[in-house]
GUBA-951307 format. One record per residue: residue number from 1; residue in one letter; z, y, x of N, C-alpha, C in turn. Coordinates in steps of 0.2 Angstrom, whole numbers, always signed. Atoms other than C-alpha are relative to their C-alpha. Layout:
N
NUM  A  Z  Y  X  Z  Y  X  Z  Y  X
...
end
This chain:
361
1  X  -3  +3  +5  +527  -7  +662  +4  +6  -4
2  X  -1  -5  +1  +536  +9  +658  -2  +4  -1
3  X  +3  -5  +2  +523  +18  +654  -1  -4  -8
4  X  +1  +5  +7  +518  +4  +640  +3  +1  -4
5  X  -4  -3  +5  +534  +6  +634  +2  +4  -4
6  X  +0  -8  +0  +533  +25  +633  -6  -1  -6
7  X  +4  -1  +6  +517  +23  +622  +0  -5  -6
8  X  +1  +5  +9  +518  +8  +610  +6  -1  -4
9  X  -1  -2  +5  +534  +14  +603  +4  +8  +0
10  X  -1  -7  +3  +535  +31  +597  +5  -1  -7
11  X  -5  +1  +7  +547  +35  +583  -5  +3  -7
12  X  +5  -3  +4  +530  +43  +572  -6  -3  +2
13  X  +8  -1  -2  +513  +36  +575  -3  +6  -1
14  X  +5  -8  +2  +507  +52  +565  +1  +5  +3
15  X  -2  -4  -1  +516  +61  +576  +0  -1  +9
16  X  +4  +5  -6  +508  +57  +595  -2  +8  +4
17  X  +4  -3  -6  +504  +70  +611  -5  -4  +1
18  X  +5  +2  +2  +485  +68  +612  -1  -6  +6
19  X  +2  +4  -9  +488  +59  +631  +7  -6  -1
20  X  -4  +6  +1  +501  +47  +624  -3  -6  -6
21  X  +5  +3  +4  +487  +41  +611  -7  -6  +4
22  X  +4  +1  +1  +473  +31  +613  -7  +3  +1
23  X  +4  -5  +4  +457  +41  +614  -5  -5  -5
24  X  +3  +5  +8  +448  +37  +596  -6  -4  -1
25  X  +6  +6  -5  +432  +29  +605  -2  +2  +6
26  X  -1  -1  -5  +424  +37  +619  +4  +4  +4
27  X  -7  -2  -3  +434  +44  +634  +5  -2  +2
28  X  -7  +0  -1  +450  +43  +640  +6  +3  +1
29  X  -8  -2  +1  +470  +46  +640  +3  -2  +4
30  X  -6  +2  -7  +484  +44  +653  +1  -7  -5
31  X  -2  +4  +4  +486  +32  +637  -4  -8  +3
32  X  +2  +8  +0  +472  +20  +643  -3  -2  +9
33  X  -1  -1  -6  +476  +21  +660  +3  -8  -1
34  X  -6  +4  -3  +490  +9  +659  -1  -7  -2
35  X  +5  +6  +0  +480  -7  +653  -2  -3  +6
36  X  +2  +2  -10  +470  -8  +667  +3  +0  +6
37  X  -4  +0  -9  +481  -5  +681  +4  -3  -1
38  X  -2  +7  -1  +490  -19  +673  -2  -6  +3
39  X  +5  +7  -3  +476  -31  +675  +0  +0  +7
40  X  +1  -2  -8  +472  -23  +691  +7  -2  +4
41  X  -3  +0  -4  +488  -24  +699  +4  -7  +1
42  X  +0  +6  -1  +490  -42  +695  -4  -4  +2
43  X  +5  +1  -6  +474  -45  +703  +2  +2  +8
44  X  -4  +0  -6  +482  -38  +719  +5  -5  +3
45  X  -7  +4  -4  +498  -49  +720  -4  -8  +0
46  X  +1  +9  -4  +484  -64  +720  -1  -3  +7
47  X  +1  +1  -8  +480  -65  +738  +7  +1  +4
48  X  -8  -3  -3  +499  -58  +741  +3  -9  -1
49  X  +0  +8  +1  +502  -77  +732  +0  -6  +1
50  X  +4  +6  +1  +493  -88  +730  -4  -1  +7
51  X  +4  +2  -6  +483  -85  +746  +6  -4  +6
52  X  -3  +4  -7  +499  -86  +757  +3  -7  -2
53  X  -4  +6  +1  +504  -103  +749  -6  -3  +2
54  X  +8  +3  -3  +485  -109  +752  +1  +0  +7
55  X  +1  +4  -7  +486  -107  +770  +6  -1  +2
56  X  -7  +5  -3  +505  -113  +771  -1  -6  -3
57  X  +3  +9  -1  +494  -129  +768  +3  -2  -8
58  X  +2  +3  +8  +496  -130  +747  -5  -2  -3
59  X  +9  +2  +2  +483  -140  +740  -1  +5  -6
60  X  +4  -4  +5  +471  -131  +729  +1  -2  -8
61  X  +0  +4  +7  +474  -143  +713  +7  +2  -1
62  X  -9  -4  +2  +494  -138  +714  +0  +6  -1
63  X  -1  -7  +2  +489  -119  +713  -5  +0  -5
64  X  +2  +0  +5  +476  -122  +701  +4  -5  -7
65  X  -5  +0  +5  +488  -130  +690  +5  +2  -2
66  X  -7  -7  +1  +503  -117  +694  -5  +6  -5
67  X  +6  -7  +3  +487  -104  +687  +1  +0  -6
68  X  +3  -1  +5  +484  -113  +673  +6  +0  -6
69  X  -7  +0  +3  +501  -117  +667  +4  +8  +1
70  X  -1  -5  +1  +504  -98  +670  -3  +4  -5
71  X  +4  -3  +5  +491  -93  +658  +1  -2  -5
72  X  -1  +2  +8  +494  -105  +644  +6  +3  -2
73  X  -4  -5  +2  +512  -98  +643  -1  +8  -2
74  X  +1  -7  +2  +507  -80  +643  -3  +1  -4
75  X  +5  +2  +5  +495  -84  +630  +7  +0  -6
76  X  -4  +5  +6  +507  -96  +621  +5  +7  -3
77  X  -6  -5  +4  +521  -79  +620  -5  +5  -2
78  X  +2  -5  +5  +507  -68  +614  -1  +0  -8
79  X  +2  +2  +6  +502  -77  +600  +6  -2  -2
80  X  -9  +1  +3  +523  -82  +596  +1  +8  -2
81  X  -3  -5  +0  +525  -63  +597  -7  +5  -5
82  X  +2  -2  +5  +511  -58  +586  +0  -3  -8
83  X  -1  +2  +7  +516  -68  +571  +7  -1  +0
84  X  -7  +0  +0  +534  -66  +573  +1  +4  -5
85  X  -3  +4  +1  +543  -68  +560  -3  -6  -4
86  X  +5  +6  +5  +529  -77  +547  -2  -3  +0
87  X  +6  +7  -3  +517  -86  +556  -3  -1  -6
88  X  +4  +4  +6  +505  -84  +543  -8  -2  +4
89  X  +6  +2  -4  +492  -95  +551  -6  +2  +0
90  X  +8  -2  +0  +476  -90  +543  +1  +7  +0
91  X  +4  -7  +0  +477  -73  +546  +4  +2  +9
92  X  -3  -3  -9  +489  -71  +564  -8  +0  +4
93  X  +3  -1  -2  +481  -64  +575  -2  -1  +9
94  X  -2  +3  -4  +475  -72  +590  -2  +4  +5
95  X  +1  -5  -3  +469  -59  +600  +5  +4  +4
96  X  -5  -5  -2  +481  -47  +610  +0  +2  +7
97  X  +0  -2  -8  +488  -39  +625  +2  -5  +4
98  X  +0  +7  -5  +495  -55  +634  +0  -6  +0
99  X  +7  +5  +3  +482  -65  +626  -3  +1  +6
100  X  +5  -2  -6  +470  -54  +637  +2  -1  +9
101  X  +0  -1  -7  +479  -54  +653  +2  -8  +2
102  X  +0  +8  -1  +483  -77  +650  -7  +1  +1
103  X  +9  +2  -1  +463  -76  +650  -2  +1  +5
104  X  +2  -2  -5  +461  -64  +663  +1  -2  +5
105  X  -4  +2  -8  +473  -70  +677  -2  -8  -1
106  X  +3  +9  +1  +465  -90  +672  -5  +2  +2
107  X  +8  +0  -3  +447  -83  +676  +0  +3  +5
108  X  +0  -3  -8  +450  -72  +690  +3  -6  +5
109  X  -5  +4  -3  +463  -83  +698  -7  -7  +1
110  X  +5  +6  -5  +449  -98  +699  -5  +3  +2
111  X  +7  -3  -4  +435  -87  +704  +5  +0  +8
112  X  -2  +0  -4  +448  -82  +717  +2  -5  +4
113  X  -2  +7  -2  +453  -100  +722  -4  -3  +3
114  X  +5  +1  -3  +437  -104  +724  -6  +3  +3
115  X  +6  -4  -3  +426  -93  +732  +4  +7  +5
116  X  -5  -5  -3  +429  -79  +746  -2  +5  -2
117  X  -1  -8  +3  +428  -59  +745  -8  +0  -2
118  X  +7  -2  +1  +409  -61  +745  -4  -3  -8
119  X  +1  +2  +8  +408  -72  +729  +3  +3  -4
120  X  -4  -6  +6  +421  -60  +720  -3  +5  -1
121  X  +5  -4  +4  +410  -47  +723  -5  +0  -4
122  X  +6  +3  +3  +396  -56  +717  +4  -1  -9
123  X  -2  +4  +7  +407  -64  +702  -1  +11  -5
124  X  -1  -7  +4  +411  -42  +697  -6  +3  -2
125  X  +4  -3  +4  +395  -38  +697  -4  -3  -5
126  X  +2  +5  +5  +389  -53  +686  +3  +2  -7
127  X  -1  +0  +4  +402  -50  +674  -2  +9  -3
128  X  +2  -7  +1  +399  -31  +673  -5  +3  -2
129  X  +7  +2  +3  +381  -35  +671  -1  -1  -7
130  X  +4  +5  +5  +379  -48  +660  +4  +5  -7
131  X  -2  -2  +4  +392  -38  +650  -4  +7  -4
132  X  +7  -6  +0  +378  -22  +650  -4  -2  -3
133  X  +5  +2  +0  +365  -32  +646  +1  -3  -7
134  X  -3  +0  +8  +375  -40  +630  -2  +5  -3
135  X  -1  -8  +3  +378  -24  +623  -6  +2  -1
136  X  +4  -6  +2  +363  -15  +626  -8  -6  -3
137  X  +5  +5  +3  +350  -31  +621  +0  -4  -5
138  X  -2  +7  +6  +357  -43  +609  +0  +4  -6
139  X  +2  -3  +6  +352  -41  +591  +7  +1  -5
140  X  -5  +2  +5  +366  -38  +578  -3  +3  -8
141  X  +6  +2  +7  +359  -44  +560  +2  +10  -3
142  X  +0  -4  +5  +356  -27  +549  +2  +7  +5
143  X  -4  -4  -4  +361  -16  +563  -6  +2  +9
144  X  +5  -1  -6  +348  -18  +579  +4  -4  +6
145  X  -4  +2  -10  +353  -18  +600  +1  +8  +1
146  X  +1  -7  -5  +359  -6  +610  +6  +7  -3
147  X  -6  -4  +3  +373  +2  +597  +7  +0  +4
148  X  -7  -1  -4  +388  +7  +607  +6  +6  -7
149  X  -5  -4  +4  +397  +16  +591  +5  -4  -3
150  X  -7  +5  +2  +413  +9  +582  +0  -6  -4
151  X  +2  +7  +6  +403  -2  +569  -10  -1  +4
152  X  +5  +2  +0  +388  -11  +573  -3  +0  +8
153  X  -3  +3  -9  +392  -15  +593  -1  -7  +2
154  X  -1  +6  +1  +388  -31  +597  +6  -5  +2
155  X  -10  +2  -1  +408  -35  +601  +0  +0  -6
156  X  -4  +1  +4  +411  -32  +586  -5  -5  -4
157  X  +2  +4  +6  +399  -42  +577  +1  -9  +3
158  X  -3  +4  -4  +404  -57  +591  +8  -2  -4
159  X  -5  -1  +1  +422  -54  +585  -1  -1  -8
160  X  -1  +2  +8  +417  -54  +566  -1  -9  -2
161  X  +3  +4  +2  +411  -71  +568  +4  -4  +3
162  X  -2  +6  -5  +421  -80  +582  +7  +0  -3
163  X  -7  -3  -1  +437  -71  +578  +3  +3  -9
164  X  +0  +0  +5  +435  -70  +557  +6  -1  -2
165  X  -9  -1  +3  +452  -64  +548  +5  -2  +6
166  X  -3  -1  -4  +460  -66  +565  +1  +6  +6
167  X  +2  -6  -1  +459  -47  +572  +4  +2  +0
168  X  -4  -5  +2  +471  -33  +573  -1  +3  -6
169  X  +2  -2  +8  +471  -27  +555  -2  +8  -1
170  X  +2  -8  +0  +471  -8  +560  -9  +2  +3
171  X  +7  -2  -3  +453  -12  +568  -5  -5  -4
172  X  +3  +6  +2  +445  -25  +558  -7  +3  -2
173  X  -2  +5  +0  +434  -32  +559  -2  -3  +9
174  X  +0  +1  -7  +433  -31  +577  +6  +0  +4
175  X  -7  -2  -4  +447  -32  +590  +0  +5  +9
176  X  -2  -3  -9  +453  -21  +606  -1  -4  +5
177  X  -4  +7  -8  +457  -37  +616  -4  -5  -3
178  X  +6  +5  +3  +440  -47  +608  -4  -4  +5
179  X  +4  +8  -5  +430  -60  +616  -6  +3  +6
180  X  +5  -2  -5  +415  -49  +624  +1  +6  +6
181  X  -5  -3  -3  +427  -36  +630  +5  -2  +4
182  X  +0  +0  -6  +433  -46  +639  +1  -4  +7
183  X  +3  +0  -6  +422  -49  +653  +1  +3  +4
184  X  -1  -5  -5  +422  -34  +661  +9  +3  +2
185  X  -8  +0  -1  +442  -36  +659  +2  -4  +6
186  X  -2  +9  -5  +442  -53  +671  -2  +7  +4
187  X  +5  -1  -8  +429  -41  +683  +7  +6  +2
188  X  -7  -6  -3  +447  -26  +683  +3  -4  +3
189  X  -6  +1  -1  +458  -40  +688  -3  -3  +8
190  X  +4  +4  -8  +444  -46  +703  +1  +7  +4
191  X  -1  -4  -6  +446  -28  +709  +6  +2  +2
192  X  -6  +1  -5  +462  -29  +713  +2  -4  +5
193  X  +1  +6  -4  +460  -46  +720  -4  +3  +7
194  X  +2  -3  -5  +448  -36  +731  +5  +4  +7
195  X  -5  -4  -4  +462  -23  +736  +6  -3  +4
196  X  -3  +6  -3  +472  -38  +738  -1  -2  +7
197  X  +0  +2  -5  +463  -44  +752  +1  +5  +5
198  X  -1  -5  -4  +463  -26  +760  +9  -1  +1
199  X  -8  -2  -3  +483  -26  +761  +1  -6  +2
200  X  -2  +4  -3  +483  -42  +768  -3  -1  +7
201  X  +3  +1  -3  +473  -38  +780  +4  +3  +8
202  X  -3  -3  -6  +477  -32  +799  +0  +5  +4
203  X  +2  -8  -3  +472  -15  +800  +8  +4  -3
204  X  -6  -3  +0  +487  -2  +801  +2  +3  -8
205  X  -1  -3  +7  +495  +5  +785  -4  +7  -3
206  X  +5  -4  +0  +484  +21  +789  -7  -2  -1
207  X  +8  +2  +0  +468  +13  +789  +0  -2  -5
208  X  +0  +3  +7  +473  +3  +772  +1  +5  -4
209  X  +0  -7  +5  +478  +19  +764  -6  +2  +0
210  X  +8  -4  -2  +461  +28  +771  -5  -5  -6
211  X  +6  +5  +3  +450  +12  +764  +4  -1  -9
212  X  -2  +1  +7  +460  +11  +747  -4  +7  -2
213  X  +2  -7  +2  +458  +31  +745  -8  +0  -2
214  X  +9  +1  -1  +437  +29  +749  -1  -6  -6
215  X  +3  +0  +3  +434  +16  +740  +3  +1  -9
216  X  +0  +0  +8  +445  +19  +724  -4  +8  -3
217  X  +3  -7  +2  +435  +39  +725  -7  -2  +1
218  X  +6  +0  +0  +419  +30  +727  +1  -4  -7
219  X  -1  +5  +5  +424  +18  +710  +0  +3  -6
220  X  +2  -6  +4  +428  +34  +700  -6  +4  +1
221  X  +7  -5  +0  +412  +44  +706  -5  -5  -4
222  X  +4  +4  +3  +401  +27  +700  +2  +0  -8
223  X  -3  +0  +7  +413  +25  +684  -5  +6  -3
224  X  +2  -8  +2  +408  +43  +681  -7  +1  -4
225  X  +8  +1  +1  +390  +39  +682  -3  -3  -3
226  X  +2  +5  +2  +387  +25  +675  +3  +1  -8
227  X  +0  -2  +8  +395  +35  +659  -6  +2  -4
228  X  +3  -2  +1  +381  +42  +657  -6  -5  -5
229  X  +5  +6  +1  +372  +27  +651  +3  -5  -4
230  X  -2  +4  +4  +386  +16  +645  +9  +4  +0
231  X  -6  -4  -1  +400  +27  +640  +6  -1  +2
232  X  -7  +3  -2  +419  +25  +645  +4  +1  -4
233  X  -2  +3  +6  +427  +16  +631  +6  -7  +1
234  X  -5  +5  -1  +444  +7  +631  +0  -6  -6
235  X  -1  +3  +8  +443  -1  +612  -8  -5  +3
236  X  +6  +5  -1  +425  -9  +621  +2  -2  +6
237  X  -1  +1  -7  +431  -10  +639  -7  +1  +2
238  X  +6  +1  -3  +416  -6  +644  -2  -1  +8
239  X  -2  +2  -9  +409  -10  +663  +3  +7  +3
240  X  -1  -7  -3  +409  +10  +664  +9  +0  +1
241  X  -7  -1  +0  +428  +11  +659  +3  -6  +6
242  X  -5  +6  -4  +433  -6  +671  -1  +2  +7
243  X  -1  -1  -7  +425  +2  +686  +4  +8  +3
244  X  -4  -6  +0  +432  +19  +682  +9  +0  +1
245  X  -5  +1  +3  +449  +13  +678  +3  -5  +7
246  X  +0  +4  -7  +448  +1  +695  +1  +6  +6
247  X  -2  -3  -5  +448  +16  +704  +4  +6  +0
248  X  -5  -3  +3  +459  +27  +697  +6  -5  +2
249  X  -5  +4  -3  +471  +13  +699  +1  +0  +10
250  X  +0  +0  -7  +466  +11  +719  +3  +7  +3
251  X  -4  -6  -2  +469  +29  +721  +7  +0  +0
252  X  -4  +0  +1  +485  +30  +712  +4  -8  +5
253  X  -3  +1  -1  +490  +14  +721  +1  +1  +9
254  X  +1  -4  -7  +485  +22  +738  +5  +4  +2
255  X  -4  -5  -4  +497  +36  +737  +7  -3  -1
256  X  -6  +4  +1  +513  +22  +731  -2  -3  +7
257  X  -1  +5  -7  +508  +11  +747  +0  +5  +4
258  X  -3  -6  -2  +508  +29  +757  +6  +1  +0
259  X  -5  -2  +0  +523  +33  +751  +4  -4  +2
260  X  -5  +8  +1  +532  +16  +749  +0  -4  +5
261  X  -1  +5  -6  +527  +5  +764  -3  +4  +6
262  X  -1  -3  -6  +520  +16  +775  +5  +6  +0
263  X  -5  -2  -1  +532  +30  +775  +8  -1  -3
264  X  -7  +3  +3  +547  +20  +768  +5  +3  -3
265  X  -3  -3  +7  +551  +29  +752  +1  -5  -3
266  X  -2  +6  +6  +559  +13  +744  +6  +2  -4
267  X  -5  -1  +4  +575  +20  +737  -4  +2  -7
268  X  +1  -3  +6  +566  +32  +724  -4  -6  -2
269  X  +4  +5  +1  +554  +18  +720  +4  -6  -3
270  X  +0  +7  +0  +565  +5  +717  +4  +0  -10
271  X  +0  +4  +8  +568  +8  +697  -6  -1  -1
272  X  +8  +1  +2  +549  +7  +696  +1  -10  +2
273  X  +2  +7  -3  +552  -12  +706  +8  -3  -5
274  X  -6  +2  +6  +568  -16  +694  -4  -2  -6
275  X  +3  +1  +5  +557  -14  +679  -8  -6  +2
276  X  +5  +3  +0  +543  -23  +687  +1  -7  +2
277  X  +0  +10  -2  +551  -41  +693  +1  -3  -7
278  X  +0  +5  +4  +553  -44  +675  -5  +2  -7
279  X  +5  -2  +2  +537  -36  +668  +0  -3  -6
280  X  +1  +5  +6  +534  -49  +655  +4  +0  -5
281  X  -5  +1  +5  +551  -52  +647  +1  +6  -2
282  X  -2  -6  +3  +554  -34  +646  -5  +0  -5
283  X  +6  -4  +6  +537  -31  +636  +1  -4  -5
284  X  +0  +3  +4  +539  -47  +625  +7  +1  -6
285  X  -7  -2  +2  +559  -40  +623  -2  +5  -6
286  X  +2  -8  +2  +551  -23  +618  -1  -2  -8
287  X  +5  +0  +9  +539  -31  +603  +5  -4  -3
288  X  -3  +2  +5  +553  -40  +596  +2  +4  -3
289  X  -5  -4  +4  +566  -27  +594  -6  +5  -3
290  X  +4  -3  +6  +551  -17  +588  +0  -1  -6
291  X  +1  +4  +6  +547  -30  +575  +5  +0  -5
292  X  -10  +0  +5  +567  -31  +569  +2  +5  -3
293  X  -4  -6  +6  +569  -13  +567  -5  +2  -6
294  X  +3  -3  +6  +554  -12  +555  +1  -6  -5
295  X  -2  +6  +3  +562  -28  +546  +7  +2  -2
296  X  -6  -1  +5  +580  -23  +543  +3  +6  -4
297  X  -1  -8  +5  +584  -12  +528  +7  +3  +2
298  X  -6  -2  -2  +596  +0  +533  +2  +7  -4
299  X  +0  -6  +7  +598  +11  +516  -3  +2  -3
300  X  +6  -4  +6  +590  +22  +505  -1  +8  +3
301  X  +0  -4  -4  +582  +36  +512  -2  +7  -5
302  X  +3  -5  +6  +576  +52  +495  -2  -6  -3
303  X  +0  +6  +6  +576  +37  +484  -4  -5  +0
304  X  +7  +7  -7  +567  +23  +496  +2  -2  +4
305  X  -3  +6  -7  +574  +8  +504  -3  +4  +8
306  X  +1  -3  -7  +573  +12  +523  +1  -6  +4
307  X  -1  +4  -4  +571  +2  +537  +5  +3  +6
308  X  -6  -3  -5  +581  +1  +553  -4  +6  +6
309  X  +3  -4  -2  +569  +10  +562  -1  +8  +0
310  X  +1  -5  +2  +566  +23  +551  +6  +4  +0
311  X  -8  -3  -3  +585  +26  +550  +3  +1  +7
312  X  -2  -3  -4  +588  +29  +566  -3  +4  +5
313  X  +4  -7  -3  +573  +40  +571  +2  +5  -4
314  X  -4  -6  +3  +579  +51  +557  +6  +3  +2
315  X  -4  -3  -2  +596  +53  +564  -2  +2  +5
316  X  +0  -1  -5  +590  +56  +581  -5  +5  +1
317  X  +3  -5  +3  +578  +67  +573  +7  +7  -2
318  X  -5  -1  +3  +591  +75  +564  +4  +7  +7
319  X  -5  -1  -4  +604  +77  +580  -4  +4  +5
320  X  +6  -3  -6  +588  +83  +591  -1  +9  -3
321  X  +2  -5  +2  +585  +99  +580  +6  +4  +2
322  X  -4  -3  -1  +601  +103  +581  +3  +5  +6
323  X  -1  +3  -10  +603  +100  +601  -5  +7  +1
324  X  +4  -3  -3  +587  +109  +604  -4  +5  -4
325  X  +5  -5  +3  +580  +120  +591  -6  +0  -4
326  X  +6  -2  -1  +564  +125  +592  -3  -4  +3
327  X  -1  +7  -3  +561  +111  +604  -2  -5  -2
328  X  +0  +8  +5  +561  +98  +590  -6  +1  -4
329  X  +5  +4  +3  +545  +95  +586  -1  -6  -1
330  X  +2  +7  +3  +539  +81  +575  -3  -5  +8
331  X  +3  +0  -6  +529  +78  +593  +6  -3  +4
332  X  -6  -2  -7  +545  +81  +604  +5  -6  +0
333  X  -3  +4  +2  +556  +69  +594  -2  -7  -1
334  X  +3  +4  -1  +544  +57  +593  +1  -4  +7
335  X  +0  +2  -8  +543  +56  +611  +7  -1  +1
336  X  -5  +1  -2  +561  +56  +614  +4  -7  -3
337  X  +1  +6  +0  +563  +39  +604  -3  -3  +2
338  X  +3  +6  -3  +552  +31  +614  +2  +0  +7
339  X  -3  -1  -6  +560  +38  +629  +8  -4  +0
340  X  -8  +4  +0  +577  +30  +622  -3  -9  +1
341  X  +3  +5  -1  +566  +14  +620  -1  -3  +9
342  X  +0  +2  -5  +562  +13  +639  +6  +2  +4
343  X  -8  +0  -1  +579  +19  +642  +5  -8  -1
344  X  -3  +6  +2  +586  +4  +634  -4  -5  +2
345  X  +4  +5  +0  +573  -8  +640  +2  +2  +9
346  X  -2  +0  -9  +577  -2  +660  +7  -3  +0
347  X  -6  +4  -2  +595  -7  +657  +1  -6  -1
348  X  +1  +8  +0  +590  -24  +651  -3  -2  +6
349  X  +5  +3  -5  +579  -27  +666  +4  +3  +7
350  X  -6  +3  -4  +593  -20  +677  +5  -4  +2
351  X  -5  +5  +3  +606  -30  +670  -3  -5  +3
352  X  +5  +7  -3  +593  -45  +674  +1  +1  +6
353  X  +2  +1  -9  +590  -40  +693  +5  +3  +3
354  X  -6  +2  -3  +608  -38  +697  +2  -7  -1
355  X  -3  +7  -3  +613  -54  +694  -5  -6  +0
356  X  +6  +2  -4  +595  -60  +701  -2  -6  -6
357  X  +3  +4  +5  +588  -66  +683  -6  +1  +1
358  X  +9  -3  -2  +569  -66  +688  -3  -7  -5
359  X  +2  +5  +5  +560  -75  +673  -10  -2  +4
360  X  +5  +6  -4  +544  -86  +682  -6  -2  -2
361  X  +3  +4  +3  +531  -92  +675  -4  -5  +3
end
């Protein structure tokens, strides 16, 4: 959540370290890490959940109800949070980041409800499949099969027709967080669901570390390979990036459950767990005050109304040259506004989890 924060608001978009970016199609960036090991590590906390209320004898129709009523809300604030403040119907956009993850945690969550480790593997590689098999055979008019470039994809021409004048406007007329992308999204949040079982399982904290390490370095060697074929693309999620991106997650949660529950480094660890019991409200906090400071004028800046935004990355621009020098790059300053950003957003989600505000869905 902190890292997210760290990337989506900068005080410059034109002004971006190339690993705090997006990469511009194929490839990846520390940037498009932090997606997936969203989804992923919310696949993990289902069997931590959901499983131990199931065999504490909850019927299945009250956790598939809690699921689903979890998912419509996080839907529901995605699309309140992309059209804030004008709600203009015919063009909001209904697509987004926790649009993706109501989808994702309501599709994984009943595969996971209903079926055990042997049908989730089954279900991962169905969707990882069938998502390959879209892509690289289905016709798109005027354009052919088998295009994986930025136009003429068959996501994007899915998205020009299901999802017409409702897209992110910077990608139109296809979306990031589009309908055939994501497939192989649901199949990132099943391997965590995977990993899931493994820590709940009753081998020692050594042997769970060992088995995560293995197979999140067999998940990046496959990712790796299967680029060859079908590249690794966050903007198409493609299966290559989901399995890639599922073991990069594994590993990296490998060396935290190392560190953190086997050898009981929880002090340093625990701004990381402040900021993550209130995951959601922090991010939906974030896109507001975003949204406000590009909405309130706050002067005239060489002879041109200003927003609040802009007026106070310019002073902190301004105060940073002075401070540092040489140092203040367009780059540097950039980044130190979004560093205030996640600075200000951990003492809100402090504030919360001292006086035990945990928001629920």
């Amino acid at each position: 959540m902190a890292a997210m924060l760290l990337v989506n608001n900068p005080g410059d978009w034109n002004h971006l370290y190339r690993q705090l970016d997006h990469a511009a199609w194929n490839g990846w960036t520390c940037t498009d890490l932090i997606f997936p090991f969203f989804l992923w590590i919310v696949g993990v906390a289902m069997p931590l959940s959901m499983g131990r209320r199931l065999e504490a004898g909850e019927p299945r129709s009250k956790a598939v109800w809690r699921l689903v009523r979890r998912s419509v809300i996080i839907i529901g604030l995605g699309l309140a949070l992309n059209g804030f403040p004008y709600y203009h119907w015919s063009t909001l956009r209904l697509p987004g980041v926790l649009q993706r993850i109501g989808v994702c945690v309501l599709a994984a969550g009943l595969i996971f409800l209903f079926t055990r480790i042997r049908g989730q593997i089954i279900a991962i590689i169905g969707l990882l499949t069938g998502y390959w098999l879209l892509m690289a055979l289905m016709p798109v008019p005027g354009w052919g099969h088998g295009l994986l470039t930025e136009h003429g994809n068959f996501s994007e021409y899915v998205d020009s027709l299901v999802l017409h004048g409702h897209v992110w406007r910077e990608t139109k007329p296809y979306d990031p967080e589009g309908v055939i992308s994501t497939l192989p999204a649901i199949a990132t949040v099943l391997f965590g669901i995977l990993a899931g079982h493994l820590l709940r399982s009753r081998q020692s904290p050594a042997q769970k570390t060992v088995w995560l390490f293995g197979a999140g370095s067999f998940l990046i060697l496959a990712g790796q390979i299967m680029n060859f074929w079908l590249p690794i693309n966050k903007k198409l999620w493609t299966s290559s990036y989901a399995v890639f991106m599922a073991g990069m997650a594994t590993v990296l949660f490998a060396v935290c459950y190392w560190l953190v529950d086997a050898r009981g480094c929880k002090r340093r660890a625990q701004p990381f767990a402040i900021y993550g019991m209130n995951a959601i409200t922090v991010f939906v906090l974030t896109g507001l005050l975003g949204r406000i400071s590009t909405l309130i004028p706050a002067g005239i800046q060489d002879g041109h109304p200003i927003v609040l935004k802009t007026w106070l990355f310019a002073r902190l621009k301004t105060g940073f040259e002075c401070v540092a020098g040489p140092l203040a790059t367009p780059e540097n300053s950039s980044l130190l506004y979004a560093l205030g950003y996640v600075a200000l957003m951990y003492g809100v989600a402090l504030f919360m989890y001292r006086r035990k505000w945990f928001v629920r869905f």
